[in-house]
C-alpha positions in Angstrom: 5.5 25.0 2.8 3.6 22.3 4.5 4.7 18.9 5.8 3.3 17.3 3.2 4.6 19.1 0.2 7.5 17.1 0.3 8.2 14.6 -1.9 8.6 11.0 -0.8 11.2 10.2 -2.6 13.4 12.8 -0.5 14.0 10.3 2.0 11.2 10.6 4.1 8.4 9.3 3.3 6.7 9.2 7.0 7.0 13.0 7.3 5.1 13.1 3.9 2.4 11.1 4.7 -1.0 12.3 7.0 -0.9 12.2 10.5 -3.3 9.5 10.1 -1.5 7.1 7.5 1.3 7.2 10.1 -0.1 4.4 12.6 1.5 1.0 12.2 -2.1 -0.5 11.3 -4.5 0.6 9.0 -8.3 0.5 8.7 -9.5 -0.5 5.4 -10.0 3.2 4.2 -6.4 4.2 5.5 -5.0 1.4 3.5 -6.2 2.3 0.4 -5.1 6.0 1.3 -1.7 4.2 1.9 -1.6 2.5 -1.3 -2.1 5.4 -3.3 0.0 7.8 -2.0 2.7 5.7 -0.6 3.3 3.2 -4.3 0.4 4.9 -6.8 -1.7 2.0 -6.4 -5.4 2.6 -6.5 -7.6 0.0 -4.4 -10.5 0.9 -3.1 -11.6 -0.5 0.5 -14.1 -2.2 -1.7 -12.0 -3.6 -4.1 -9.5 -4.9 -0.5 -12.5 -6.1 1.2 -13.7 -8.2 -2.1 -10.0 -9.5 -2.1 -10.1 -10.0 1.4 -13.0 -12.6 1.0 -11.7 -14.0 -2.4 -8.0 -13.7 -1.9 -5.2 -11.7 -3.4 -5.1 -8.7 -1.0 -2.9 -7.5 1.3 -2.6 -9.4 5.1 -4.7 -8.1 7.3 -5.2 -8.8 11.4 -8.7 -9.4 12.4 -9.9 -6.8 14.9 -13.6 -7.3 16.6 -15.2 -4.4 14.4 -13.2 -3.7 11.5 -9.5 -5.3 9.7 -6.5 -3.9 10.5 -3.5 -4.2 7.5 0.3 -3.3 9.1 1.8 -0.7 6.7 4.9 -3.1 6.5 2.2 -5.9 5.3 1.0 -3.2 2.7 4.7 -2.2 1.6 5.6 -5.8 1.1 2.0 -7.1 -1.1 2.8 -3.5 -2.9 6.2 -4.8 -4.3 4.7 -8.2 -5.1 1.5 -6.8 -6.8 3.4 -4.2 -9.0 5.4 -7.3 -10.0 9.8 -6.9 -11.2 11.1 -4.1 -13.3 11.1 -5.0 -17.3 13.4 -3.5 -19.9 11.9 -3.9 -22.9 7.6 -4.5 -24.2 8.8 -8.4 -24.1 10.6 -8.7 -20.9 8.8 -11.1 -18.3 9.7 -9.0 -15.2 11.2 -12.8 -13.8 14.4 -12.4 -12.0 17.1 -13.8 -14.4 
């Protein structure tokens, strides 16, 4: 069994993830790592570097070579782009 055969929903998500998804920022190729295998949200670095120029993405810092997004940064616009839990085909997803 390897480090990363466990599930993140066991409680642990930072031992589940690479050794290089565990920095606190990101390139733009990590993130989109992130987002997949952290919330099952496929981005490519394409697609954030389009929404970095157009808006929408995730906050990013500006480093001299390349963007840098904090994981908590990429947690929190995960939430936000998934949008609330619905219970029924005509539920909004607005808290009530």
């Amino acid at each position: 069994m390897t480090e990363f055969s466990q599930p993140a929903s066991a409680g642990t998500p930072e031992v589940c993830l690479p050794p290089h998804l565990r920095k606190p920022r990101l390139r733009r190729w990590e993130a989109s790592e992130y987002l997949e295998l952290v919330h099952g949200i496929q981005q490519s670095p394409a697609t954030l570097a389009k929404k970095a120029s157009t808006g929408g993405g995730p906050p990013y810092h500006k480093s001299v070579r390349s963007p840098l997004y904090p994981r908590d940064e990429l947690d929190r616009w995960a939430v936000a782009y998934m949008g609330g839990l619905v219970r029924h085909s005509s539920d909004t997803g607005a808290a009530a």
